[in-house]
C-alpha positions in Angstrom: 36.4 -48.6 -26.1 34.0 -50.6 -23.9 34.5 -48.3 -21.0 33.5 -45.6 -23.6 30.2 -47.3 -23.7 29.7 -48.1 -20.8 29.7 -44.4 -19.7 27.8 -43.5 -22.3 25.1 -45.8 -21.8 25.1 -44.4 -17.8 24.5 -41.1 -19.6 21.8 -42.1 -21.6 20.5 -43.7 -18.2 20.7 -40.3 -16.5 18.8 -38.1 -19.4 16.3 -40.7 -19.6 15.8 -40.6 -16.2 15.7 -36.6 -16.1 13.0 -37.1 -18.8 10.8 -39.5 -17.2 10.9 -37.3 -14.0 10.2 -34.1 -15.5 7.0 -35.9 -17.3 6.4 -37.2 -14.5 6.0 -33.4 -12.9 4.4 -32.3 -15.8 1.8 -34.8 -15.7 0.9 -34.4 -11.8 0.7 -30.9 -12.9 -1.6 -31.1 -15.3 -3.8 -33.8 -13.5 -4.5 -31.1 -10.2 -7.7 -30.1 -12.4 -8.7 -33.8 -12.1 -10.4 -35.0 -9.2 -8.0 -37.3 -8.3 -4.3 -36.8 -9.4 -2.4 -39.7 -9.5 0.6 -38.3 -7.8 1.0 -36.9 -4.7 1.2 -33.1 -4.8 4.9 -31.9 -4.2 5.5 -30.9 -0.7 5.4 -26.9 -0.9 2.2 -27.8 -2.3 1.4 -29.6 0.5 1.6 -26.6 2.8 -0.1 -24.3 0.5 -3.2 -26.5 0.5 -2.9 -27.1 4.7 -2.9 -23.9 5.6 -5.7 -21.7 6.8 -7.4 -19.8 4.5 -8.4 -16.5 6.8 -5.9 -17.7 10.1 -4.4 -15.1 12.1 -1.3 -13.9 10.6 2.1 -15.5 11.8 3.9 -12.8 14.2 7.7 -11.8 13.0 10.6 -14.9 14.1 10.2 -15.3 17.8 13.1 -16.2 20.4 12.3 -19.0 22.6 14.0 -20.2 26.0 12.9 -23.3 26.4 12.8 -25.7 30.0 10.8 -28.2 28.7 10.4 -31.6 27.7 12.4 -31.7 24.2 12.7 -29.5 21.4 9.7 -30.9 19.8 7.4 -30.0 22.8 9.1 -26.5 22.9 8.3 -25.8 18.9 4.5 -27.1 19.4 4.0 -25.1 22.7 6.1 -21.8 20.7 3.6 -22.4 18.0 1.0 -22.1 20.5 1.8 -19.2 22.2 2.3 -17.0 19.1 -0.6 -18.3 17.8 -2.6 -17.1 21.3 -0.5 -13.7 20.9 -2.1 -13.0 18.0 -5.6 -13.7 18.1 -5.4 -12.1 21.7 -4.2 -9.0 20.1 -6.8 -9.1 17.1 -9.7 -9.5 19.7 -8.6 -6.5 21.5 -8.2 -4.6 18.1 -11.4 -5.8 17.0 -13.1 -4.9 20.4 -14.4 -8.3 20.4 -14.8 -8.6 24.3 -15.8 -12.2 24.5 -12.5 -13.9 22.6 -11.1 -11.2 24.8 -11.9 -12.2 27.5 -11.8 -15.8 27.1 -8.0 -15.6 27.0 -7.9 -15.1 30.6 -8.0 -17.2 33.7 -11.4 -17.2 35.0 -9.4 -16.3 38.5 -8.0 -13.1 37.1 -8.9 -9.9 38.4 -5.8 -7.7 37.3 -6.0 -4.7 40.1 -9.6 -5.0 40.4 -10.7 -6.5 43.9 -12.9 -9.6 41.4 -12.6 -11.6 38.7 -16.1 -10.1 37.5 -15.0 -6.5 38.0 -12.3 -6.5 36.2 -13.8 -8.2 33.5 -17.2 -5.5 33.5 -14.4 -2.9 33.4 -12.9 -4.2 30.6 -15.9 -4.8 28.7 -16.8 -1.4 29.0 -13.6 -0.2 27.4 -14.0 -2.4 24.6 -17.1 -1.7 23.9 -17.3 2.3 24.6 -14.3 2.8 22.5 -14.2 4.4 19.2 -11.3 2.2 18.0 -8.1 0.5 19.1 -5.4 -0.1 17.6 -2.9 -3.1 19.2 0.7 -3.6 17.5 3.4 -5.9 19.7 7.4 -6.3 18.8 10.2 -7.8 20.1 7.9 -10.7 21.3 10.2 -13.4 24.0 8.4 -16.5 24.6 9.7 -18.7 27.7 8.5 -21.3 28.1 8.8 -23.1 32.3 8.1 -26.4 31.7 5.3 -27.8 30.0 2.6 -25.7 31.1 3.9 -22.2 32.0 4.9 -19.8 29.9 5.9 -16.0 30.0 5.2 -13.9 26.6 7.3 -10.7 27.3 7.1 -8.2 24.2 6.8 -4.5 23.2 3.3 -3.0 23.2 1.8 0.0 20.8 -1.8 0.4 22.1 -3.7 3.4 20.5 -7.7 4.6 20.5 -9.5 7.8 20.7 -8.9 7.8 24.5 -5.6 7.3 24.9 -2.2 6.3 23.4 0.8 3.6 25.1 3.8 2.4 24.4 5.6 -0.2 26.8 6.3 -3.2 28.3 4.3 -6.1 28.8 5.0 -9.6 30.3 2.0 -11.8 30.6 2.3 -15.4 32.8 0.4 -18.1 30.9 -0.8 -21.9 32.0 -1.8 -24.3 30.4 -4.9 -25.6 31.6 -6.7 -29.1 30.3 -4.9 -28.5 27.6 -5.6 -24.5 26.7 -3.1 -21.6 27.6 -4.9 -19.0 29.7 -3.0 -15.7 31.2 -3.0 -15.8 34.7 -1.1 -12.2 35.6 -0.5 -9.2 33.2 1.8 -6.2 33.9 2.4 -3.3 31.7 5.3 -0.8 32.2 5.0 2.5 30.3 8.2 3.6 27.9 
């Protein structure tokens, strides 16, 4: 009969328990109105409030190779890169030649025979046409130590000039700390 009790009382324990933590949730819910809730928010809630409000959208799950210094540095510097990806691609959809541009090595001339050609050629793309349209899938990010990297991904470009559909591998570095593409190559499907 005591050991009756004795689990009995450990189940009154456990409800009470249950109780207390679901007021406890209730209460930190009904506080966020407040100023200052008492509790901390719950951790999806966390992320909800952290996260940009008008970012660049995250690209689909990206493989990674990885050389680098740890797993850590390898998720930060994938981060990166798809972060990069992206707002590279939304510049060029956007025909927004400056962040466009900016993505790139100042030393980069593609086949141009200067940086600064290339870069008037491209502005004048940009800005003469219509629209374009960008789309990338299939996106590989490599990553060759800590401060090279090679994006390799599918590539949908479309404007009222002209259409392609390919390859593309650009060759990143890191430099003082920002990724800039150093060499671009395209291979039509």
């Amino acid at each position: 009969m005591g050991t009756e009790n004795v689990g009995q009382g450990l189940g009154l324990t456990v409800i009470t328990i249950g109780i207390v933590v679901s007021a406890i949730g209730l209460g930190s819910m009904l506080s966020e109105s407040s100023a200052a809730p008492s509790l901390p928010a719950s951790p999806d809630r966390l992320i909800e409030t952290q996260a940009p409000a008008a970012g660049p959208r995250p690209l689909p799950a990206t493989p990674v190779v990885t050389n680098g210094s740890g797993p850590d540095s390898g998720e930060k510097a994938q981060g990166e890169l798809k972060n990069l990806l992206e707002a590279w691609r939304k510049a060029w959809s956007s025909q927004d030649s400056a962040t466009y541009l900016a993505f790139y090595h100042p030393d980069y001339q593609g086949h141009s025979d200067t940086p600064e050609a290339w870069r008037a050629s491209r502005k004048r793309v940009l800005e003469q046409a219509e629209f374009i349209e960008v789309t990338l899938a299939q996106v590989v990010v490599k990553l060759e130590g800590a401060d090279q990297a090679t994006l390799s991904f599918v590539q949908d470009y479309a404007s009222d000039r002209r259409e392609d559909h390919g390859n593309k591998r650009l060759q990143l570095r890191r430099s003082n700390g920002k990724w800039l593409i150093e060499n671009e190559e395209f291979a039509a499907n």
